[in-house]
C-alpha positions in Angstrom: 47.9 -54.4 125.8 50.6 -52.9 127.8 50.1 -50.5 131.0 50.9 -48.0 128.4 48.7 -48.7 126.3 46.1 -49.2 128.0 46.3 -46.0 129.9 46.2 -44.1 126.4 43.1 -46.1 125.1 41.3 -44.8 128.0 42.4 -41.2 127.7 41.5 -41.0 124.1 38.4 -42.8 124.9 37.5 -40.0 127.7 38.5 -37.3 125.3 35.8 -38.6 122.5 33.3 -39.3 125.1 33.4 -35.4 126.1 33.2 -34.1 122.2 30.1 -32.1 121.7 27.3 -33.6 120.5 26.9 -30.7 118.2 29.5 -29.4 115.9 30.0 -26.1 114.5 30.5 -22.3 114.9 27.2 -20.7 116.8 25.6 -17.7 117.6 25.9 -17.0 121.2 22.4 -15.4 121.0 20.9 -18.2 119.7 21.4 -20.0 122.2 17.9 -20.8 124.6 18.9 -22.8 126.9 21.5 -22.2 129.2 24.1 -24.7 130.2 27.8 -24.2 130.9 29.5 -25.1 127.9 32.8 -25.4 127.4 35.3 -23.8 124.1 36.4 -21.0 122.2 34.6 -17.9 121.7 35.3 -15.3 118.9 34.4 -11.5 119.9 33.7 -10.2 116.2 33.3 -6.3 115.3 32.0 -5.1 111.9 32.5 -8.8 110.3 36.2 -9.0 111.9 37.1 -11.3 114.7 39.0 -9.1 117.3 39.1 -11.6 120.0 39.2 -15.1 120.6 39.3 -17.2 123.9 38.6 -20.0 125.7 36.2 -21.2 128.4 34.7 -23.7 130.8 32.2 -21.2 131.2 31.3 -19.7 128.0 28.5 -17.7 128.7 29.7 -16.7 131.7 33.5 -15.2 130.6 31.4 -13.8 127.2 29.3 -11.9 129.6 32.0 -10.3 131.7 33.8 -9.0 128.0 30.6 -7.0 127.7 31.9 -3.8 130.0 35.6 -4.2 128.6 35.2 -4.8 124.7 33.1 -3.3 122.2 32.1 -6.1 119.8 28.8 -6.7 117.4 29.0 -10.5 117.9 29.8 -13.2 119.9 30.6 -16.7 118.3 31.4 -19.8 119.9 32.5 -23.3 119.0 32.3 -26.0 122.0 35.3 -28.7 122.4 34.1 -30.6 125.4 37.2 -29.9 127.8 40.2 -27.7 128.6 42.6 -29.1 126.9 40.7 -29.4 123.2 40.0 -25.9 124.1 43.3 -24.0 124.3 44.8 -26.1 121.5 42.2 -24.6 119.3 42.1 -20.9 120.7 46.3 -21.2 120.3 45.7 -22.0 116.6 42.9 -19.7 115.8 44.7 -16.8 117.2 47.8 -17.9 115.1 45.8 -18.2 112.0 43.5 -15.1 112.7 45.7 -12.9 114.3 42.7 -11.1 116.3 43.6 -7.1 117.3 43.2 -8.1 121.0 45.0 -11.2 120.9 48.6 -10.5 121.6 50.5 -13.3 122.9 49.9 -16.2 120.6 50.5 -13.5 117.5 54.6 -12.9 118.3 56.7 -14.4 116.7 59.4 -16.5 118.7 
């Protein structure tokens, strides 16, 4: 293998290393255990998402939503680092087109 190569092996390797061990869309309040945990989180309001973000600290940034938006809900989905992260809330917010979301939801 090449420099290159090599280089990207180990990247992608890291990357799967950090996946989640778990997989799946969760209940924030079902949660027992805390741990920082790092994602996207959906911020849903009579059975409509109205926000999503990302994390490194998904407990944490859920919590200080609490004072600033009025949701039912809070959902999250853990991708194991930054980058997995905002790829995901980018396409989400695309797809969903949440009523808080604004800058993913333009058209350019």
């Amino acid at each position: 293998m090449t420099g290159d190569k090599i280089q990207i092996f180990q990247s992608v390797k890291k990357a799967v290393e950090e996946l989640p061990d778990s997989v799946g869309v969760f209940l924030i309040s079902d949660v027992v255990e805390y741990e920082q945990r790092c994602g996207v989180y959906f911020l849903a309001k009579d059975n409509a998402i109205v926000y999503i973000g990302k994390s490194i600290d998904l407990h944490r940034r859920i919590a200080q939503h609490i004072s600033k938006i009025r949701f039912d809900k809070a959902f999250y989905c853990e991708t194991g680092n930054e980058f997995m992260a905002a790829v995901l809330e980018e396409e989400l917010i695309r797809t969903f087109k949440p009523q808080l979301n604004r800058v993913f939801t333009r058209e350019i």
